[in-house]
C-alpha positions, 0 to 999 in steps of 0.5 A: 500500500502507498502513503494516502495523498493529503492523509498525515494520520501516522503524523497525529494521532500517535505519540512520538517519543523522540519528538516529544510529540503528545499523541493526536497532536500534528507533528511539527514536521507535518506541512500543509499538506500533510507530508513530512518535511523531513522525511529521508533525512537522517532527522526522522525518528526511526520508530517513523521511518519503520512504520509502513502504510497498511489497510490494517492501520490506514483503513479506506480513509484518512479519518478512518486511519486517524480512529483506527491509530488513535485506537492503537495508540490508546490500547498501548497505555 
């Protein structure tokens, strides 16, 4: 599966530790567009650069990928 255009739910709805990034807040790397603007550089965290777009975590939409991320993220508390 491809990155959805205009999508950034991997960007929101989890936290990132290395970036202090709370969980369902956009990250500060995320443009508006939401595309990483540090994405291939040696700046993006490793637990971003291994996370692979699925149908089991992105759904059939963005919003469906933001519920389904930010369930993911809630259950691992």
């Amino acid at each position: 599966m491809q990155c959805r255009e205009n999508c950034g739910a991997c960007c929101i709805a989890p936290s990132i530790t290395s970036l202090n990034k709370p969980a369902g807040e956009r990250c500060k790397h995320l443009d508006q567009q939401n595309r990483c603007d540090i994405f291939g550089t040696e700046q993006r965290p490793k637990a971003c650069a291994d996370f692979a777009p699925e149908e089991e975590f992105c759904g059939q939409s963005r919003e469906e990928a933001l519920q389904i991320l930010t369930i993911l993220e809630s259950s691992t508390h």
